[in-house]
Each structure stands twice: as structure tokens, then as C-alpha cells.
C-alpha positions as CSV (number, residue, x, y, z in Angstrom):
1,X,9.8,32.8,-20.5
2,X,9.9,35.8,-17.7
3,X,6.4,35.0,-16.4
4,X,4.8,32.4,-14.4
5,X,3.8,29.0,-16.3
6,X,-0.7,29.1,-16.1
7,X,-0.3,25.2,-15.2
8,X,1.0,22.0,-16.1
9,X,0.0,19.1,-18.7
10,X,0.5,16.1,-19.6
11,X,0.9,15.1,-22.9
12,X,2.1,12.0,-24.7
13,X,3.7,13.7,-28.0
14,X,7.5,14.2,-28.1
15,X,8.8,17.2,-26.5
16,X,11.9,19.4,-28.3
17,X,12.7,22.5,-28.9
18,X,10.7,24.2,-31.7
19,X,8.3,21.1,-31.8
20,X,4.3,21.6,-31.8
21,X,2.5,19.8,-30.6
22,X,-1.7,19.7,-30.2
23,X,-3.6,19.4,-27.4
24,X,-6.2,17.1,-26.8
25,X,-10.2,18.4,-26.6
26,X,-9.9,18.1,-22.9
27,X,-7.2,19.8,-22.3
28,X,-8.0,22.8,-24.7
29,X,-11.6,23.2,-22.9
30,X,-9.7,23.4,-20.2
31,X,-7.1,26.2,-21.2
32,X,-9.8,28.4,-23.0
33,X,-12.9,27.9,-20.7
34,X,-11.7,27.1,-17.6
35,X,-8.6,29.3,-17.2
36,X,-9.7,31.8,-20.2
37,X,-6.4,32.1,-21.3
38,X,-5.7,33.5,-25.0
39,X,-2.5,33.0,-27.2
40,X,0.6,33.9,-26.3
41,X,0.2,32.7,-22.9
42,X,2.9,30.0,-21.1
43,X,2.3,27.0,-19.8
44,X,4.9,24.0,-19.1
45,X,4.3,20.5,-21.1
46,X,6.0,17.0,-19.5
47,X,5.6,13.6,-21.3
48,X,7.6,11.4,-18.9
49,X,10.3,10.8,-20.8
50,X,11.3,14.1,-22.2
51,X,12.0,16.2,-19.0
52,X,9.7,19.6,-18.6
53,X,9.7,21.8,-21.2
54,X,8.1,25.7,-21.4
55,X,5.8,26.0,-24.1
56,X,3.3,29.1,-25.8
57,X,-0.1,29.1,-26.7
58,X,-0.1,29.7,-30.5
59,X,-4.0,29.3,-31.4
60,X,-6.9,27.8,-29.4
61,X,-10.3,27.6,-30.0
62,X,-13.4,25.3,-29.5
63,X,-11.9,21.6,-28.7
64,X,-8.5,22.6,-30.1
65,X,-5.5,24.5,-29.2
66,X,-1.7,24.2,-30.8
67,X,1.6,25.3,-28.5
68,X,4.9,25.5,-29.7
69,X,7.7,24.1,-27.5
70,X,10.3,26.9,-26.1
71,X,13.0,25.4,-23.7
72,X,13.7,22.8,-21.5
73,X,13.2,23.5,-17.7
74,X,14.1,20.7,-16.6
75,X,16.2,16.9,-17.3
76,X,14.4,14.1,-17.1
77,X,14.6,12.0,-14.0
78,X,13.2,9.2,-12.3
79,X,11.0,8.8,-8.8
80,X,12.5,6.2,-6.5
81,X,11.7,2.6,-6.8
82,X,9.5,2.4,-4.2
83,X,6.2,0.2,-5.5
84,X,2.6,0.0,-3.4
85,X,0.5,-2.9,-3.2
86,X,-2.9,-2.8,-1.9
87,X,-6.1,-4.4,-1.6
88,X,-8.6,-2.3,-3.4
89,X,-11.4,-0.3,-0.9
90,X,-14.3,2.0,-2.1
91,X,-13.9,4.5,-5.2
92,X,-13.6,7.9,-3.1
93,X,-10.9,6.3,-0.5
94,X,-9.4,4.5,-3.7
95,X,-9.0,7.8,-5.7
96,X,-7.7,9.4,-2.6
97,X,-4.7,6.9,-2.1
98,X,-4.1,7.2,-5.9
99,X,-3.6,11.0,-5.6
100,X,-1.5,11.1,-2.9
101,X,0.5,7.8,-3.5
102,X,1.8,9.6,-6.6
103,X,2.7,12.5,-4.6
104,X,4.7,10.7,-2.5
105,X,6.8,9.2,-5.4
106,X,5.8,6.3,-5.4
107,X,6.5,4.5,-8.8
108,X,4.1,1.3,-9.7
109,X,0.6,1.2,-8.5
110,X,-0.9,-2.7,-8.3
111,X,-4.2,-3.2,-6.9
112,X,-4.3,-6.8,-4.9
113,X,-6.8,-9.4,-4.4
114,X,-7.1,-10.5,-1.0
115,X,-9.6,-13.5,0.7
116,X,-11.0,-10.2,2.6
117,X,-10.8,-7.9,-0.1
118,X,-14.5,-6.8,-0.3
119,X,-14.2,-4.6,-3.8
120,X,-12.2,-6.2,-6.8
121,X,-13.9,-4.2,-9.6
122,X,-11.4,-1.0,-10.1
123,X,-11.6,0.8,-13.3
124,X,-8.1,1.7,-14.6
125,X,-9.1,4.9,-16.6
126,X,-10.4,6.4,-13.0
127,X,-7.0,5.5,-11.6
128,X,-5.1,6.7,-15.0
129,X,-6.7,10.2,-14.5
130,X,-6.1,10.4,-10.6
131,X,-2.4,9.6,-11.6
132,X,-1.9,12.3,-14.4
133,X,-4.0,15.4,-12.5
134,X,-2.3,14.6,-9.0
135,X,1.5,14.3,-11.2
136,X,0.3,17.5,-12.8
137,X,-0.4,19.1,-9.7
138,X,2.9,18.1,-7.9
139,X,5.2,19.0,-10.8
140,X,6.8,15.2,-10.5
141,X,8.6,14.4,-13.9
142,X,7.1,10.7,-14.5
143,X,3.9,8.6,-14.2
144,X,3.7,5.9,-12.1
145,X,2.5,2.4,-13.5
146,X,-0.6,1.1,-12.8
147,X,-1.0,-2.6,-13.1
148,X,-4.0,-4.6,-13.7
149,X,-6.1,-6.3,-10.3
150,X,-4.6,-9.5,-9.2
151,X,-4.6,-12.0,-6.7
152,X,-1.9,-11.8,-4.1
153,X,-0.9,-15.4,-4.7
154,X,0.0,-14.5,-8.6
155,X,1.0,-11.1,-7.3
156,X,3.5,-12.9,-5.1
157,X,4.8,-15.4,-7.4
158,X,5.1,-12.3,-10.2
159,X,7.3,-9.9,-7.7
160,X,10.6,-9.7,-8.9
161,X,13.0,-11.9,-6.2
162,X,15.8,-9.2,-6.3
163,X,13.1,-6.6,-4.8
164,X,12.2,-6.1,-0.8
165,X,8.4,-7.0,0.1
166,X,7.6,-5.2,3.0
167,X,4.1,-6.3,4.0
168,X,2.6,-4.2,6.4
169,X,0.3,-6.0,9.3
170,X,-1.9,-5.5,12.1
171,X,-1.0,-8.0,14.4
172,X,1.3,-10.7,15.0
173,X,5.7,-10.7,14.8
174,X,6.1,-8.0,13.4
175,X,9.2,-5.6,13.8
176,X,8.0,-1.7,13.7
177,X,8.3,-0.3,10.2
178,X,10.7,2.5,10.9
179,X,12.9,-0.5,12.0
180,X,12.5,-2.0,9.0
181,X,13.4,0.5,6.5
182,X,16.3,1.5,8.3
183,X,17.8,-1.6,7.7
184,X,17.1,-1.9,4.0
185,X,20.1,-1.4,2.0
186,X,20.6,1.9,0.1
187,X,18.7,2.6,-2.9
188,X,17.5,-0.5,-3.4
189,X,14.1,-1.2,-5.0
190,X,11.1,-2.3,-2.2
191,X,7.2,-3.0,-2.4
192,X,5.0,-1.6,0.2
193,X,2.2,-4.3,0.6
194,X,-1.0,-3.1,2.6
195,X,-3.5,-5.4,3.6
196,X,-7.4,-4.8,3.5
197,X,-9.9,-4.3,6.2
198,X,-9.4,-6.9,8.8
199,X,-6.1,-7.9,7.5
200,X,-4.2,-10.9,6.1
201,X,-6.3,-14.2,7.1
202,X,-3.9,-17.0,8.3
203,X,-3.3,-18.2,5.2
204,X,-2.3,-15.4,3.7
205,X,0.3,-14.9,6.3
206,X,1.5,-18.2,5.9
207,X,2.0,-17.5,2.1
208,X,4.1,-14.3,2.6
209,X,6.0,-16.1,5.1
210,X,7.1,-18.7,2.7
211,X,8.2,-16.1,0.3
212,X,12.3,-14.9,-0.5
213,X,13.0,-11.5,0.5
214,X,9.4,-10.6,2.6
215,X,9.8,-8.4,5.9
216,X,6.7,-7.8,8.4
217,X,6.1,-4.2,9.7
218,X,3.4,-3.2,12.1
219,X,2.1,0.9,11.6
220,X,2.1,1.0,15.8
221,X,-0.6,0.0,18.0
222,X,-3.6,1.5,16.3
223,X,-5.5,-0.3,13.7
224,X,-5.4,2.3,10.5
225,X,-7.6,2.1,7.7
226,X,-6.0,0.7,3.9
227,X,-5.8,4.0,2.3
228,X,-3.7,6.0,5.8
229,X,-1.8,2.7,5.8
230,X,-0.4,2.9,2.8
231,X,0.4,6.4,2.7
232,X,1.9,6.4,6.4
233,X,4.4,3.1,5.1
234,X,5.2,5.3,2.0
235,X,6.0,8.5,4.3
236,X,8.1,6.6,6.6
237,X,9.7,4.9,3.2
238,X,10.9,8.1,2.0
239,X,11.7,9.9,5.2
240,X,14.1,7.2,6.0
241,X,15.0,6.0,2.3
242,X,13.4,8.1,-0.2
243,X,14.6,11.2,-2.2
244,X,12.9,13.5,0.3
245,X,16.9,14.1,1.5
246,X,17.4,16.4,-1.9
247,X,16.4,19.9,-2.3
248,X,13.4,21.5,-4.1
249,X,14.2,21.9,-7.7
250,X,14.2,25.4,-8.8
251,X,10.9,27.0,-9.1
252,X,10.1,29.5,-12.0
């Protein structure tokens, strides 16, 4: 493949060398009528398991399109275990989060139920398809999960004990969250827990504070909103403890 991919898909068939594969009617609209391309064109396939493989336009037409499978670009290889929790907020600041949470790595998505949390309707298809276009877009490898709505009670008692819950509040002891990630141990796996608007109530705080394994952090002395709160906790995360230390991969 000498020329530059057209884009990027997801797909959920098997990827290997000589395999094709079919796309779905979404995804072949979008090859022939939004980027007009015709046979014999690249693009580059990843399934999340496979690694990223180049592949060519064989036929397309009306709903349909077939690609065989050329090479492997890249091995796969996982994001860093970095989860977010959050309480859920309104469906443009929602898919905004979404989008750029999976740009920043991070690898499990879990909505959170909170006494303050004011939306607990979130449709998982909407945050599916934020998750695949904005993985597309960044040329990461994987998906992250996304796990059903839940309150933060069953959300606590489900977190797994050997994993560092670092809840993020506006007020009270709380060390500042650089501090905190610089003392968490190398590579090992942490949740990012943002509050909703108007933060924890008291009894909420008194929960986390009975948990194993739960440190506060405070985002400085301005009160953010939920969606730059999460993504300023997950910035600092991989700035300090992340894989933002590697290089770029090679580009085409």
C-alpha cells in the first residue's frame, strides 16, 4: 500500500491476511457517497483484537461494499487501565466527554447514579457510536467498555478492591490531584470518579470514605463543570501515569 489510507473503520469481523470481509450499509454509504471513493482504493480496518490491518476496496455499490485484507500495520495493544466514572449530565456535554474520554485512552466508561445526579436516562447506542467514530478518528487500537447506569453505592461495592478510586471533589480534605497520581504506584490500574453538579452530598462522602483503596483529589480552586472535570483528572492521569511518555507510532 504506497498511498495514504481514505479513513478508518471499525469492524467486528476477523482480520487476516487475504480475509474479506463486508461492510455494513452504514459504512458502505459512507465510502461511496460520502467520500465517493471507487474500487481499488485503501482504507485501514481494526476490530480490537486483531491489530490494524490495510485493506482494498474490491466492489461497492448501493448499501454494500466487500474489501479484501492486505497487511498488518500494526500489533495489537492495549490502552492503559485507567477507568472513568461519572454522573451522567445532558446529551450534547455527555457525547462530548464520551469523544474525548476515548481519546485520552481511557479504557472503561460507567455512567454513575448520584443523590444529585439530575439525568439518569443515557442511551448506550449514542455512547456506542461516540466511542467507535472518536476511536476511528484517533487511530487508538481498542474500544473502551461502556457499562450500564448505576448507582454509586452498587458501583462502589462492584469496583474491583485491587484497583485505586480516585474520587475527584470540590471541597473538603482533599490532597491536589497531581499529588495524587504521583504517588500511585506504577502501572497499576485506577478509576477516575467525577462527581455531578454540586457534588457529592455528605453522605456520599461518607460512603467513599468508608471504602478500601479511595483517595480524594480536588481539580484546584475553581469549581469545573462534570464533563472538563473528567477530562482535566484523565489529562493529568496520563501526563503523570499514562502512556503519553511513548512515541507516536509510525504514520503511513
Amino acid at each position: 500500500m504506497s498511498e495514504k489510507p481514505a479513513t478508518r473503520l471499525y469492524i467486528e469481523s476477523d482480520l487476516a491476511d487475504g480475509a474479506v470481509v463486508g461492510l455494513s450499509p452504514d459504512h458502505a454509504h459512507f465510502l461511496r457517497s460520502v467520500l465517493r471513493l471507487e474500487p481499488g482504493r485503501w482504507v485501514t480496518l481494526f476490530n480490537g483484537r486483531d491489530g490494524e490491518w490495510s485493506a482494498r476496496i474490491d466492489g461497492i455499490g448501493k448499501g454494500w461494499a466487500s474489501l479484501a485484507v492486505g497487511t498488518r500495520l500494526r500489533e495489537q495493544s492495549a490502552s492503559p487501565d485507567v477507568w472513568l466514572y461519572f454522573a451522567p449530565i445532558k446529551r450534547a456535554r455527555l457525547d462530548f466527554l464520551v469523544q474525548k474520554a476515548t481519546e485520552l485512552g481511557v479504557g472503561r466508561i460507567q455512567p454513575v447514579v448520584t443523590q444529585r445526579t439530575i439525568v439518569e436516562r443515557v442511551k448506550g447506542e449514542r455512547l456506542s457510536a461516540n466511542v467507535i467514530e472518536a476511536s476511528e478518528q484517533c487511530e487508538r487500537l481498542d474500544l473502551p467498555e461502556i457499562g450500564d447506569p448505576m448507582r454509586l453505592d452498587k458501583a462502589l461495592a462492584d469496583h474491583p478492591a485491587d484497583r485505586t478510586l480516585v474520587a475527584c471533589v470540590e471541597f473538603g480534605d482533599a490532597r491536589p490531584v497531581v499529588e495524587v497520581v504521583s504517588t500511585l504506584p506504577a502501572g497499576a490500574p485506577v478509576t477516575l470518579l467525577i462527581g455531578p453538579e454540586g457534588g457529592f452530598t455528605p453522605e456520599e462522602r461518607t460512603l467513599l470514605e468508608t471504602r478500601e483503596n479511595v483517595r480524594f483529589a480536588g481539580l484546584g480552586p475553581r469549581i469545573l463543570r462534570a464533563e472538563t472535570a473528567g477530562l482535566a483528572a484523565l489529562t493529568v492521569w496520563q501526563a503523570l501515569a499514562g502512556d503519553w511518555a511513548e512515541a507516536p507510532p509510525k504514520r503511513y
